[in-house]
C-alpha positions in Angstrom: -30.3 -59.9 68.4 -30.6 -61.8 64.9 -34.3 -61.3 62.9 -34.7 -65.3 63.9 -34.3 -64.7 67.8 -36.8 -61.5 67.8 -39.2 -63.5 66.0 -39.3 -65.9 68.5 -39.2 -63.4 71.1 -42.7 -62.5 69.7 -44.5 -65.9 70.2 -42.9 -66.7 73.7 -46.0 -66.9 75.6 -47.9 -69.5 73.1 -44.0 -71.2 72.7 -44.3 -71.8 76.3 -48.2 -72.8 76.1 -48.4 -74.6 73.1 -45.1 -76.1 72.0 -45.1 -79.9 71.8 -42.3 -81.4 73.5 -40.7 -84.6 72.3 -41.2 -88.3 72.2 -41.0 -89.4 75.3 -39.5 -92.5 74.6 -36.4 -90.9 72.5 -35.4 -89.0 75.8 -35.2 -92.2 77.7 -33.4 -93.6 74.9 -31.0 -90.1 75.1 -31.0 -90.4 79.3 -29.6 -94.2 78.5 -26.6 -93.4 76.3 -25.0 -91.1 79.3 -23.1 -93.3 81.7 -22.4 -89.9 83.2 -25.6 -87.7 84.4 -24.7 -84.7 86.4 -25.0 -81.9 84.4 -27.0 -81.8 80.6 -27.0 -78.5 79.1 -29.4 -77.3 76.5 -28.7 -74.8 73.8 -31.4 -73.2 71.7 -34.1 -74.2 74.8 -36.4 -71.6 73.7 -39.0 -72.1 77.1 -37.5 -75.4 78.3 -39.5 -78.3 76.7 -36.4 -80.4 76.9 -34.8 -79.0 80.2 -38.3 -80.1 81.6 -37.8 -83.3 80.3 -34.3 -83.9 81.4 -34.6 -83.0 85.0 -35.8 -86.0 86.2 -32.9 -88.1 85.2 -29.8 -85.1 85.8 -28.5 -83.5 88.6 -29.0 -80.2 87.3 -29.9 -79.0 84.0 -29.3 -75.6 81.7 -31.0 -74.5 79.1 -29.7 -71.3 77.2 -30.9 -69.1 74.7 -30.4 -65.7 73.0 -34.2 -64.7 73.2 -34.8 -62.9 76.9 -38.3 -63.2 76.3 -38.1 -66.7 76.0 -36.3 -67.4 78.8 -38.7 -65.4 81.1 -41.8 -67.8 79.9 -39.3 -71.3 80.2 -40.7 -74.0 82.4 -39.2 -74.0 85.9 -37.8 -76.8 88.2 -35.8 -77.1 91.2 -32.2 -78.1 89.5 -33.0 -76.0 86.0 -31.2 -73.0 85.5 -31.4 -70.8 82.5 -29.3 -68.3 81.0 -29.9 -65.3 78.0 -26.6 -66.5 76.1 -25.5 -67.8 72.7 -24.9 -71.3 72.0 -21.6 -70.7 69.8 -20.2 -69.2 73.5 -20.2 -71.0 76.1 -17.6 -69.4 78.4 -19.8 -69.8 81.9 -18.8 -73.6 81.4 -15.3 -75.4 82.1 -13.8 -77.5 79.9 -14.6 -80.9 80.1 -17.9 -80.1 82.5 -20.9 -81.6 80.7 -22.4 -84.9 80.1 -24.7 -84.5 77.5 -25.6 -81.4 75.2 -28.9 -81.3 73.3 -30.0 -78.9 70.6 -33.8 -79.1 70.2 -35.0 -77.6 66.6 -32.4 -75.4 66.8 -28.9 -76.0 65.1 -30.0 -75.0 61.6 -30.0 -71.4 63.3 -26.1 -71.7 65.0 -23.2 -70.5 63.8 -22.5 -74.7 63.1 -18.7 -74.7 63.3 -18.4 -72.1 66.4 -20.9 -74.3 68.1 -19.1 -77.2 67.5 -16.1 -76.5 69.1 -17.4 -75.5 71.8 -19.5 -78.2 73.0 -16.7 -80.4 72.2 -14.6 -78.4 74.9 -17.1 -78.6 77.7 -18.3 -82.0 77.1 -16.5 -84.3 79.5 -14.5 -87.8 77.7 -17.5 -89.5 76.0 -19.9 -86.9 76.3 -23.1 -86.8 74.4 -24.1 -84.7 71.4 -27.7 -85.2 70.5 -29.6 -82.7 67.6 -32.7 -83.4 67.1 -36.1 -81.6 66.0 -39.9 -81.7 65.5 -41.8 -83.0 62.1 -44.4 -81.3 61.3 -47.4 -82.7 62.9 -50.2 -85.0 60.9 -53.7 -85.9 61.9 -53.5 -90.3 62.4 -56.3 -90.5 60.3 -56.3 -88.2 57.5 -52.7 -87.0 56.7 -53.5 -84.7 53.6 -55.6 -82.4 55.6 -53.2 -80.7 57.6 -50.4 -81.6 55.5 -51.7 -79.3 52.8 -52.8 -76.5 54.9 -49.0 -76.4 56.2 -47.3 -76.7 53.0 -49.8 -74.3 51.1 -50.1 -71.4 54.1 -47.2 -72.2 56.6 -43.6 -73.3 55.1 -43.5 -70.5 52.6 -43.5 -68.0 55.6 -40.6 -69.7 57.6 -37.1 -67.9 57.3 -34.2 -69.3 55.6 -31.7 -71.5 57.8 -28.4 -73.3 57.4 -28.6 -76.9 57.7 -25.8 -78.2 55.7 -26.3 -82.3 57.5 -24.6 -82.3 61.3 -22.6 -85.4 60.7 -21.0 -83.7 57.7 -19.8 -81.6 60.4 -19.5 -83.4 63.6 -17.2 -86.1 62.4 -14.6 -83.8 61.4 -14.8 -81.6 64.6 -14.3 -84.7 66.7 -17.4 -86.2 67.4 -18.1 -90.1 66.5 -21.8 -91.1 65.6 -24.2 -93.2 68.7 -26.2 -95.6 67.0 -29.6 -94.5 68.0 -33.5 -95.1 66.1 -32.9 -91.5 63.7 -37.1 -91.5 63.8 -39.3 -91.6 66.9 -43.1 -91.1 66.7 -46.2 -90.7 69.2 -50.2 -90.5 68.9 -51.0 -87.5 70.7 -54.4 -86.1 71.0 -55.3 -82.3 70.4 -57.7 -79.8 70.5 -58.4 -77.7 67.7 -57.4 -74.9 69.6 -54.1 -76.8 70.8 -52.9 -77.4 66.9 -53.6 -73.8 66.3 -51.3 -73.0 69.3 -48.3 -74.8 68.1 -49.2 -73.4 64.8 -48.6 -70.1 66.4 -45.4 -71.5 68.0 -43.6 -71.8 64.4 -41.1 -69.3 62.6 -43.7 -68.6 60.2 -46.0 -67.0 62.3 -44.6 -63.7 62.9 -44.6 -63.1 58.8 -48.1 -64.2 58.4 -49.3 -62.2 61.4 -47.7 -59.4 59.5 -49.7 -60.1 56.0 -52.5 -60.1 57.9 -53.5 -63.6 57.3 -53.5 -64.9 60.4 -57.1 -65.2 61.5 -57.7 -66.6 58.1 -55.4 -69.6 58.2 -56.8 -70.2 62.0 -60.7 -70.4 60.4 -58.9 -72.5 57.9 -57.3 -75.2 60.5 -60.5 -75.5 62.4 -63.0 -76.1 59.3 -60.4 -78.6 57.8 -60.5 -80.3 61.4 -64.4 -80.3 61.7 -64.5 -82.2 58.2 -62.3 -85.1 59.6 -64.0 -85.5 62.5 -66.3 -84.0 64.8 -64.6 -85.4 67.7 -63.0 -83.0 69.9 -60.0 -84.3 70.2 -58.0 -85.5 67.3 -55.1 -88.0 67.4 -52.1 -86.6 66.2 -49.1 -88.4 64.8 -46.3 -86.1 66.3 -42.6 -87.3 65.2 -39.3 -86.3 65.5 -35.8 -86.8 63.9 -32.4 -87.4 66.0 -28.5 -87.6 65.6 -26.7 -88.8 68.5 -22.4 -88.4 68.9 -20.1 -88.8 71.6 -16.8 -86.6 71.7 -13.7 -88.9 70.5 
């Protein structure tokens, strides 16, 4: 099990609480580039955000991951299956089997190459490839203030990954690039408590529970909050990035 997977294995009940899932308009967008819709598999899925997402529109979806514990606290639904397995292997699945594979915040963490191969075995003629991830969430209002509290107490904690550019390596493992909007954005509103959950669902967290600091940077969060607005709720721009290919 890589350092990466453990740490995640250690924040799978908030993961599965607390972590946003995407623009709901992107995976309509994703569900209308597939001609073909019986099976969509998942790599990285962490507790199923986008399996859950997916179901509705494929016959069956599976989401894998390396993390056990993950997998154990993944959201459930009658044609979702999951599977403890790594996405550079992907020998339960027959060549040219799949309609659309999606990586969720995840393929900065693959062996990129290995991966690649693979899902252009089991994708079926015309298959989709879609990578996309989370932004780090802003208030609508008042971007600075959590902004800063990330970039000061949060991204220095987060491990190192690989992310070279996917369509550096997609084009030359035989993928061709799907025009689709590369940005997609939604106003979502959130408890205090609910944006210190997903703060707990990062990377980072594990480190800075570690150091100790964790309680410290959860007083922080909810004093910067309070200033903004004593509302409740707050709206929260919540955005995320995409790159859509089909197999050649």
């Amino acid at each position: 099990m890589t350092e990466v997977t453990d740490r995640f294995s250690k924040t799978s009940p908030d993961y599965a609480e607390h972590r946003w899932g995407y623009p709901p308009k992107m995976m309509e967008d994703l569900v209308g580039l597939c001609p073909d819709r019986s099976l969509a598999l998942d790599c990285g899925t962490g507790t199923g955000q986008v399996p859950a997402m997916l179901s509705a529109s494929f016959e069956k979806v599976i989401g894998i991951d390396q993390s056990a514990e993950q997998i154990q606290h993944a959201h459930q639904g009658e044609n979702i299956e999951y599977r403890v397995n790594a996405a550079e292997d992907l020998r339960f699945l027959g060549d040219a089997s799949v309609s659309i594979i999606t990586v969720g915040t995840a393929f900065h963490w693959f062996r990129q190459d290995e991966f690649l191969r693979e899902a252009r075995r089991v994708l079926k003629p015309g298959g989709l490839l879609a990578i996309f991830g989370i932004r780090a969430p802003s208030l609508k209002d008042n971007r600075a203030a959590l902004e800063s509290l990330l970039k000061e107490q949060i991204f220095p904690h987060i491990p190192t990954a690989t992310n070279p550019g996917v369509q550096k390596l997609a084009t030359p493992a035989g993928f061709e690039e799907v025009q689709i909007p590369s940005e997609y954005s939604e106003v979502v509103l959130k408890t205090a408590d609910e944006i210190a959950g997903w703060l707990r669902t990062t990377s980072a967290w594990p480190r800075i529970v570690e150091t100790g600091g964790a309680e410290g940077i959860i007083t922080d969060l909810k004093a910067r909050l309070a200033k903004v607005s004593p509302a409740e709720s707050k709206e929260v721009v919540s955005s995320a990035y995409i790159r859509a290919f089909r197999k050649q």
